[in-house]
N, C-alpha and C positions, 0 to 999 in steps of 0.2 A: 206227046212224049214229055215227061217230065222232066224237066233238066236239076241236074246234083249241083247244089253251090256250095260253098266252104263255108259263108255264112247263110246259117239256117235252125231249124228245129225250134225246141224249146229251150227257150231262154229267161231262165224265174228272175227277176228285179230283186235281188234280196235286201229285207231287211236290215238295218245295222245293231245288230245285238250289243247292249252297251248293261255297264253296272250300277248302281246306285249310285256311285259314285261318278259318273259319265267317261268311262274309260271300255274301250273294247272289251267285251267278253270273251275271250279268243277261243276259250272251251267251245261255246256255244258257234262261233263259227264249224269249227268242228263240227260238231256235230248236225249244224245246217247245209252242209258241202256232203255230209256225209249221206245224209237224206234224197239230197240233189241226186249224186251220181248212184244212189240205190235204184232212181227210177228214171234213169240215163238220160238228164236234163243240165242243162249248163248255167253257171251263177252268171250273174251280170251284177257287181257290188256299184255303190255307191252311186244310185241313181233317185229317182224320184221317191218309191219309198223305201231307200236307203238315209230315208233323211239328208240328204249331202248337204243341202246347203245350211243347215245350221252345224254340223262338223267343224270340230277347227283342225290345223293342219295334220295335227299328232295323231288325229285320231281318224284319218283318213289313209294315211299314211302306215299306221300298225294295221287296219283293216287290209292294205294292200297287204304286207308282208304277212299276214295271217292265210290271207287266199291265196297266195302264192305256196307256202307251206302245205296246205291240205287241199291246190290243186291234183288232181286225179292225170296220169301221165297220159297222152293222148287227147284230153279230156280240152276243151272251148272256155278261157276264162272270158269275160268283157266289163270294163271298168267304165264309170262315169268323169269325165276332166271338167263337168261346166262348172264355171267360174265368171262373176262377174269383171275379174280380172283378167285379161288374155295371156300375161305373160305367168300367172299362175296356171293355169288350163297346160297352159305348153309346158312346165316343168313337171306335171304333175304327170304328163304323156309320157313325159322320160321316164320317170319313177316305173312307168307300167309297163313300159316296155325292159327295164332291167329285172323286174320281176312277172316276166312269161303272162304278161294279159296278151290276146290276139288280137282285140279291137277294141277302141275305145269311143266311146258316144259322147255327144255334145248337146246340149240347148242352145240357144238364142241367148246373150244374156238380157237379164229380165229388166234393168234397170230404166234405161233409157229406150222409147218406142223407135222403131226401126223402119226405112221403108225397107223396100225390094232391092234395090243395089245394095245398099249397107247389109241387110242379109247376106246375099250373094258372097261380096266380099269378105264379111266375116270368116265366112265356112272355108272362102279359099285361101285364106291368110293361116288360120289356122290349121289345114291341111296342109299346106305348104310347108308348115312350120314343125310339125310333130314327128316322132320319126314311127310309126303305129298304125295303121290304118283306120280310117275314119267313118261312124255310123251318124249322120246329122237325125238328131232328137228331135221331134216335134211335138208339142205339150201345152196347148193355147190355157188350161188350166192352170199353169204354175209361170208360164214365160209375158201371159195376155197379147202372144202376138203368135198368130199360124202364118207358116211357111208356104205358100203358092207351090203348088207342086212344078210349077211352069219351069221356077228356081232348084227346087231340089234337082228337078230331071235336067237341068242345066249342070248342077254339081256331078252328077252322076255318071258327068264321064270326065271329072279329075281323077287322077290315076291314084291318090291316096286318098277315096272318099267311095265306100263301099258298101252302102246300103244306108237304108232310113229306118228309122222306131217311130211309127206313127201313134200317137193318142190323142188326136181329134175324132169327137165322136160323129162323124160323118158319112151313110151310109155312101152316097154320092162318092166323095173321098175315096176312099177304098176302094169302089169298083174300079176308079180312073184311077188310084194307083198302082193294085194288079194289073190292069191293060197296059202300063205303062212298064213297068218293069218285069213282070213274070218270065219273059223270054230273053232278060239279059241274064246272061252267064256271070257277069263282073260283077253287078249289083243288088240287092237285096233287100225287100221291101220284108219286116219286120209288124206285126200289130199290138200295138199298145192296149186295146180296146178287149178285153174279155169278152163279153157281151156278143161279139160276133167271130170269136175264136173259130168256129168249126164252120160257120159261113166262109168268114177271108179262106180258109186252110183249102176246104175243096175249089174254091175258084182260083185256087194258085198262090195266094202269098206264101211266101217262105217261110215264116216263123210265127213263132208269139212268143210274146213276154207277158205274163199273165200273174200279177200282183198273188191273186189268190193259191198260185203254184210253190209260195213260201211253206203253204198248209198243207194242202194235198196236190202234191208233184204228177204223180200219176196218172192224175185223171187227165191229163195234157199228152201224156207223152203216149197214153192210151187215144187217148182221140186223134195223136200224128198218127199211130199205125192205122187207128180204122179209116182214115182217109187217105192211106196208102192204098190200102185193101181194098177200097170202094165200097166202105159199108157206113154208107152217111147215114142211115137211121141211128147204125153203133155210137157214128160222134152227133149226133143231136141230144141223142139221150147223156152222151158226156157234156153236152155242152148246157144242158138242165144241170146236172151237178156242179156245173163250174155255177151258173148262174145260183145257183141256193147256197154254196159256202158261197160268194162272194158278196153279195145281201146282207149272210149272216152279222158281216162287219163293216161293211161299208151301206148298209140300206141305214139311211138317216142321219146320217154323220157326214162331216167335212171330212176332206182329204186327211187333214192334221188328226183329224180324231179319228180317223178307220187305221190308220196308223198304232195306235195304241192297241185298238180291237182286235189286231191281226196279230200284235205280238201276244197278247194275253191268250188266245187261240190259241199260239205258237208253244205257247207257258205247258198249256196240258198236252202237247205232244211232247215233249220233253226236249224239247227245242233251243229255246230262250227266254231271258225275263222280260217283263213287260216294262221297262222304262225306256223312255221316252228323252228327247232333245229336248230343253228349254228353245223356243218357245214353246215349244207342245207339252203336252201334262197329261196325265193320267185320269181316267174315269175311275166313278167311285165305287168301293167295294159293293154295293148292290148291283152296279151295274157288270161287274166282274162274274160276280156269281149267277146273275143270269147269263149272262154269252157264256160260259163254260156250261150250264145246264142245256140251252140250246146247242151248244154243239155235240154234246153226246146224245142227244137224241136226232140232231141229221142224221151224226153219223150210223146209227143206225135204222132212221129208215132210209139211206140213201146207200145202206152195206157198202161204206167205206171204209177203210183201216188207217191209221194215223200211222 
């Protein structure tokens, strides 16, 4: 029997739409919220490819009060706090909770290597401290340090600490961390990993957060129902479309530069502009005009709609 949690589904990482100028684009939030709840999917702002950590306060700050604004009523907002400051993380908890996020996620901070207690602690001082409920982030790509699930399923029964975002790509991982949480009501195991989006989903995980879902929403929230439904052939064959848009922009490229690839993608759905945080930068107009040519021809042989 399936158990319903409160934190669950799909959950898109969104981009942080910014101007030439490096100021929010608040239109373009709009219209990326508006995208979201067309294909009944929840934002989670200002995470990994939200760019956060090159943001500076103002502009993390308007992006909250912006999704707050064109939150949908009813509707799961979830904001990113990590900071390699902690009493920044924790003011920035308040910020989210005076404008309606339901949960907020955290990293490791990336700075200084950690062992296993100083993890530990971290997560519960911080939890302690926020007044918001708490998803711990794990992200050895961007933190260089993975969390022991030994630790997480240790946090996981603080009373303000309510599920995990996993993106270690670990097939191992995953199975032990469905077995370990699938059957808690309280807590919520989250996959960062596209790649095995409709594997986690029919073995139990609760959610995904699926980079590629900035583009095509859809195809995620079509692959939750088909593995509601018990038709895993339905989400394999979605989970080949997740894998070929997400290629499309991250096959060959660093993190920092599929970032850019994803917004320019974004450009032709009428989305958002493709600028970028210093330190990341933009690819060059050849490179522009082929990723907009390949994607209009997935999109159609993959009869997807933007």
């Amino acid at each position: 029997m399936t158990i319903k949690k409160k934190y669950s589904g799909v959950v898109i990482p969104a981009v942080t739409p910014i101007t030439a100028t490096y100021q929010l684009d608040e239109g373009a939030v709009e219209a990326m919220f508006g995208n979201f709840y067309k294909h009944n999917v929840s934002p989670f702002i200002l995470g990994t490819t939200g760019e956060s950590a090159s943001l500076s306060n103002h502009v993390k700050t308007d992006y909250l009060q912006a999704a707050s604004k064109f939150k949908k009523e009813g509707s799961m907002l979830y904001a990113g706090i990590s900071s390699n400051c902690f009493e920044e993380s924790v003011d920035f908890a308040k910020q989210c909770l005076d404008h309606g996020v339901d949960a907020v996620a955290a990293t490791l901070p990336s700075y200084y290597a950690l062992n296993e207690s100083q993890m530990q602690r971290y997560f519960e001082l911080l939890a302690d401290a926020i007044p918001v409920p708490l998803i711990i982030y794990n992200i050895p790509a961007t933190t260089h340090m993975s969390i022991p699930l030994a630790i997480i399923d240790t946090l996981s029964h603080h009373e303000n600490i309510v599920g995990t975002k996993d993106s270690e790509r670990s097939d191992e991982r995953l199975q032990q961390s469905i077995a370990l949480w699938k059957d808690r009501q309280d807590f919520s195991h989250f996959l960062g990993w596209a790649a095995r989006s409709a594997r986690a989903m029919i073995d139990g995980s609760d959610g995904l957060i699926p980079s590629t879902g900035n583009l095509v929403p859809g195809i995620y929230n079509d692959m939750k129902k088909a593995v509601e439904a018990g038709d895993e052939e339905k989400a394999f064959q979605l989970q080949h479309a997740s894998d070929v848009f997400g290629n499309l922009y991250q096959g060959g490229r660093t993190l920092g530069e599929s970032l850019w690839a994803l917004k320019l993608l974004m450009r032709e759905a009428v989305l958002c502009q493709p600028f970028v945080m210093p330190p990341l930068q933009s690819g060059s107009d050849e490179e522009a005009t082929k990723l907009a040519a390949d994607l209009r021809n997935l999109l159609v042989n993959e009869g997807v709609a933007l």
